[in-house]
C-alpha positions in Angstrom: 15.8 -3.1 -27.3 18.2 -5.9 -26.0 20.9 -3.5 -25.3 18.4 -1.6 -23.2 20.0 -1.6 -19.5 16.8 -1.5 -17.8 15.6 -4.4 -19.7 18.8 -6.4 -18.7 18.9 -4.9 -15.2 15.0 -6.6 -15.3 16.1 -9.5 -16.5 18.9 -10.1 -14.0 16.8 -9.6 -10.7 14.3 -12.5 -12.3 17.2 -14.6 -12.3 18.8 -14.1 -8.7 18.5 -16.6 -5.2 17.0 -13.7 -3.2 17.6 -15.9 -0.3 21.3 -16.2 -1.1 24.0 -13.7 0.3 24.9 -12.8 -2.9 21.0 -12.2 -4.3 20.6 -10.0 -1.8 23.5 -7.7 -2.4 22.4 -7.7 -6.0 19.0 -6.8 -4.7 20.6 -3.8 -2.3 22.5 -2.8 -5.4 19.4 -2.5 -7.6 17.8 -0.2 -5.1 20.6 2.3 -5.6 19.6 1.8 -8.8 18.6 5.3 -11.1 15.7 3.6 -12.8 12.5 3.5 -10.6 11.6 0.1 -12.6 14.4 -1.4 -11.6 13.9 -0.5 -7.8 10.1 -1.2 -7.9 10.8 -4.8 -9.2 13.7 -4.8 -6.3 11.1 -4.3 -4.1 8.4 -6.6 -4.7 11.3 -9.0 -4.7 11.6 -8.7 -1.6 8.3 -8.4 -0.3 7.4 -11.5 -2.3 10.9 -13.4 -0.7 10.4 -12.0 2.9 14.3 -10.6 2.4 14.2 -8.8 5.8 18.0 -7.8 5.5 16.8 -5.4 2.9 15.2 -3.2 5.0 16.8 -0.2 5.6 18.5 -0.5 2.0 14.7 0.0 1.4 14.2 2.2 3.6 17.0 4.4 2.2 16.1 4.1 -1.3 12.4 5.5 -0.4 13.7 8.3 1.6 15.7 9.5 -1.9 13.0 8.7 -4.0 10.7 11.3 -2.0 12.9 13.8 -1.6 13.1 14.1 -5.7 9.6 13.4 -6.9 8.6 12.6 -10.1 11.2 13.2 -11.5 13.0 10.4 -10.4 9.8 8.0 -9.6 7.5 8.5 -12.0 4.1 7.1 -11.1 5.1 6.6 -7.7 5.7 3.0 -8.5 9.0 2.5 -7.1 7.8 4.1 -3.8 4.7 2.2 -3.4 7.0 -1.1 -4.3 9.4 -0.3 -1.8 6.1 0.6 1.0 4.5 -2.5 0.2 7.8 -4.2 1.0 8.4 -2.7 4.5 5.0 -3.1 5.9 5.2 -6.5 4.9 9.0 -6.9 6.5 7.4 -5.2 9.7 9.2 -2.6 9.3 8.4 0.2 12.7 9.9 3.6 12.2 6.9 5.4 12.1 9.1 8.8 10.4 8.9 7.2 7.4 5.4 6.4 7.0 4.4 9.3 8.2 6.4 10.6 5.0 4.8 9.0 2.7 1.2 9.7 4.0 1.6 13.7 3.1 3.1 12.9 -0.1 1.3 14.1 -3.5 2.6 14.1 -6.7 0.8 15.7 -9.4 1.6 14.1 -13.1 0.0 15.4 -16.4 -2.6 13.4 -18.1 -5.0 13.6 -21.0 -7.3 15.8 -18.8 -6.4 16.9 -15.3 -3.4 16.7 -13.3 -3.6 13.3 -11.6 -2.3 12.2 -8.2 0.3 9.5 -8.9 0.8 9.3 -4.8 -2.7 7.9 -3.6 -2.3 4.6 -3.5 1.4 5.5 -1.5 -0.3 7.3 1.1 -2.9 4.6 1.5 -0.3 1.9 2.2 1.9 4.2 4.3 -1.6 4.8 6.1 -1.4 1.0 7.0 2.4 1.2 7.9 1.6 3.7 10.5 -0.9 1.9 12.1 1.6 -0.9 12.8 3.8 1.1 14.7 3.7 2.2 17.7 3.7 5.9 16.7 1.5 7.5 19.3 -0.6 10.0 17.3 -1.4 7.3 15.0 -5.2 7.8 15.2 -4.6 11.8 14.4 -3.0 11.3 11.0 -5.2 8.7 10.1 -8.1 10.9 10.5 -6.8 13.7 8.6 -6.3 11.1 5.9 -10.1 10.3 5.8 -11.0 14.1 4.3 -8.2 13.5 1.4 -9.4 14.1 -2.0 -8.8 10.8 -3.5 -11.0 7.7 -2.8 -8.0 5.4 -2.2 -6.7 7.2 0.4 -10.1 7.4 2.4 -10.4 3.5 1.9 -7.0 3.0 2.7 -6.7 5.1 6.4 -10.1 3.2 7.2 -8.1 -0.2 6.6 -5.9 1.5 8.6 -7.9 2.3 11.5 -9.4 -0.7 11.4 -6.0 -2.3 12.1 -5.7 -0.1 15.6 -8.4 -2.6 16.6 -9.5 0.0 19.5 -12.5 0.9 20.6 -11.5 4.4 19.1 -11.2 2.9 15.9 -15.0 1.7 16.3 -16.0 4.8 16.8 -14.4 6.5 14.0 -15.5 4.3 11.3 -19.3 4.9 12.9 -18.9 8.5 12.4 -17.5 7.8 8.9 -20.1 5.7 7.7 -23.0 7.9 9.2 -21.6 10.7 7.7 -21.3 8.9 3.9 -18.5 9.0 1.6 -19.3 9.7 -2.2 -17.1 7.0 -3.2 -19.3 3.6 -2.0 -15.9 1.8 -1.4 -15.3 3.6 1.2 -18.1 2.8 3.1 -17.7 -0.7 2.2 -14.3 -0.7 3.9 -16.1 1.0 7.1 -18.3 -1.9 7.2 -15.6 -4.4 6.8 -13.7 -2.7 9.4 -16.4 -2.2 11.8 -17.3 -6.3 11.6 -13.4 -6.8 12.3 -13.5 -4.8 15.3 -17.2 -5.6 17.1 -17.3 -8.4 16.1 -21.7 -9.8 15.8 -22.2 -6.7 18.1 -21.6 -4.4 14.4 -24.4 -5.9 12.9 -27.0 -4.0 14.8 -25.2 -1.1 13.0 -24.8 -2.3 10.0 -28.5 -3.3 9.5 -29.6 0.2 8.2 -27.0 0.3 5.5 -28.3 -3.6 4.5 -31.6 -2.2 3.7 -30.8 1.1 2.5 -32.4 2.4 -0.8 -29.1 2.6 -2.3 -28.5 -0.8 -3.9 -25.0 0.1 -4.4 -24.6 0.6 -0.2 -27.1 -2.1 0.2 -25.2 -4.0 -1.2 -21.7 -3.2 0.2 -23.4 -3.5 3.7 -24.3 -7.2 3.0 -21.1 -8.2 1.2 -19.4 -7.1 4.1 -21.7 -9.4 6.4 -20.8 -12.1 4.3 -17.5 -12.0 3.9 -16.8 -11.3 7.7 -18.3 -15.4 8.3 -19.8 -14.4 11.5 -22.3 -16.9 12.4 -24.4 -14.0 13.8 -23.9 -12.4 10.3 -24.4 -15.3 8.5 -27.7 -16.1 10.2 -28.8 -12.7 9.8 -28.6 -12.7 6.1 -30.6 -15.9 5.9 -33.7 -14.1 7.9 -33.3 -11.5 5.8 -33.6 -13.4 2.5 -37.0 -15.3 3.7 -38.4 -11.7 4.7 -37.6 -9.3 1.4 -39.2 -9.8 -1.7 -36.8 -7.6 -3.6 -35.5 -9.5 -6.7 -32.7 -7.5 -6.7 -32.1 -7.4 -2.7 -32.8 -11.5 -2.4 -29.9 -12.0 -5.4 -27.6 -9.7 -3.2 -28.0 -11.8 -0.4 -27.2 -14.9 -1.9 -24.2 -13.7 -3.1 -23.0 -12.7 -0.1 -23.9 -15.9 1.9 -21.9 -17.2 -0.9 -19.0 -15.3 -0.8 -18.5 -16.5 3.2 -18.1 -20.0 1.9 -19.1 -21.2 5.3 -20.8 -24.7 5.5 -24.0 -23.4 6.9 -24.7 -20.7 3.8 -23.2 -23.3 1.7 -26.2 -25.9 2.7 -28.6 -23.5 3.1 -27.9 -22.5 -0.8 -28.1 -25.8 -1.5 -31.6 -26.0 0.1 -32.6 -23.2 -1.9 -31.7 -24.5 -4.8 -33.4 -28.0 -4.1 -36.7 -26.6 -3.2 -37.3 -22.5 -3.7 -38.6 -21.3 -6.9 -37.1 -21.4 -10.3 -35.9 -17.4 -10.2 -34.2 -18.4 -6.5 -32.5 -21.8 -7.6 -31.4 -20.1 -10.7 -30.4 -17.2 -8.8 -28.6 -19.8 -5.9 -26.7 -21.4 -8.3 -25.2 -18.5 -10.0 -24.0 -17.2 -6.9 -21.9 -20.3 -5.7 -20.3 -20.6 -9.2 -19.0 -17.5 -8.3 -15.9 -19.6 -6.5 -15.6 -22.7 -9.9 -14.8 -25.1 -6.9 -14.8 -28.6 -8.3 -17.0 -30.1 -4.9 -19.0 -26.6 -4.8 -19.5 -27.2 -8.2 -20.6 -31.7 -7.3 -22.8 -30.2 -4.4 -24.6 -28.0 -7.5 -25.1 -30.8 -9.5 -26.6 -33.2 -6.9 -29.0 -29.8 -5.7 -30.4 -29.6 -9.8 -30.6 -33.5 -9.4 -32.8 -33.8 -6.5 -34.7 -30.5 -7.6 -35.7 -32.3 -10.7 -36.5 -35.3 -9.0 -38.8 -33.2 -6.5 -40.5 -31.4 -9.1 -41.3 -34.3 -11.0 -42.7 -36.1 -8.1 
């Protein structure tokens, strides 16, 4: 194993300056590299190091790797490395993305035949919606009926990026019409809250309530985590008006997941003065983020529960 070139060829790019001249021809070299290991780890390299020399050395190495499948990439890891890498560098020519969003690669596995190219096409998805390509919106449309999850999730993110009011509509339509995958929808609503802002919540309020705890509950993670005030506000209404153990526990966790003051405090307040099953339940959800002052704020809350109770 120590004579193993690819292990060496490894262990050399973990020792290189990537912001040197010469890192980054040993990087550029390593993408002409035959093992897709060795490119992959190239790659993140220089996603992680910002080496924006490297891009069409990328760029090239991603157009071989397609061309010759799985043979040469097995997994698809070396072409989602080397994606990854030029979204981050800003890299524009739309050609390429759109590449990699019709690519599939079927590779054997202990039961079916699995797609080793989803999670490609759903970063390419995101490539293509920085460009400027005009027809944008078409292909990432198409990419919404594709067979695997990831992809779906991934052309919402990317629609959501467009930040148009086309985009809006879209992700309406794809949330009304469901998705089997819950994900998804959580994505839509995520995306939705990016783009309308407080005016999504309206929308979203449906979903929030929905018998489905599993799109309940992506609904109101998504309100929390956008930190909207509006959104934020909303939640708290909503917890003082259900009486759904399961539905009220949902809600905390999502005011705590927007780790704004206001749901911070108003946590705090519930776990001060609610009853035992909502302090209990408050608590849990902010040691969700082990914060040391979350964690002092939690401790003062028991105290002056205690001291209320007793009293």
């Amino acid at each position: 194993m120590k004579n193993d070139p690819i292990l060496k060829a490894l262990d050399e790019l973990d020792q290189l300056d990537p912001i040197s001249s010469a890192g980054q021809q040993q990087l550029a070299k390593a993408l002409s590299a035959k093992s897709n290991l060795v490119i992959a780890k190239a790659a993140r390299i220089a996603c992680e190091f910002q080496v924006a020399p490297l891009r069409e050395a990328l760029a090239a190495a991603f157009m071989r790797l397609l061309s010759r499948g799985a043979a040469a990439d097995k997994g698809c890891a070396a072409l989602t490395a080397i994606a990854r890498s030029l979204y981050a560098l800003d890299f524009d020519e739309a050609q390429l993305y759109l590449a990699g969003t019709k690519h599939r690669q079927l590779e054997g596995s202990f039961g079916p035949p699995v797609d080793a190219a989803a999670d490609l096409r759903a970063v390419c998805a995101m490539g293509l919606a920085s460009t400027v390509y005009r027809d944008k919106l078409r292909v990432l449309v198409d990419l919404l009926a594709d067979p695997e999850w990831q992809v779906r999730a991934g052309a919402v993110r990317a629609i959501a990026a467009t930040g148009s009011d086309t985009a809006a509509l879209l992700l309406r339509l794809k949330a009304l019409n469901g998705d089997e995958e819950t994900e998804v929808l959580a994505e839509c609503f995520s995306g939705l809250l990016q783009i309308d802002g407080g005016e999504a919540i309206s929308f979203l309020e449906p979903f929030a309530v929905s018998r489905s705890p599993e799109i309940s509950e992506a609904a109101l993670l998504a309100l929390g985590s956008s930190r909207k005030p509006e959104a934020i506000e909303w939640l708290m209404t909503r917890f003082r008006e259900t009486a759904s153990a399961q539905a009220r526990n949902a809600i905390l966790l999502s005011l705590a997941a927007s780790r704004t003051e206001t749901a911070i405090q108003y946590l705090l307040e519930i776990i001060r003065s609610e009853s035992e099953q909502a302090s209990a339940a408050a608590v849990a959800a902010l040691e969700i983020h082990r914060d040391q002052r979350i964690g002092s704020l939690i401790e003062e809350a028991v105290r002056r529960r205690s001291d209320y109770i007793s009293d």
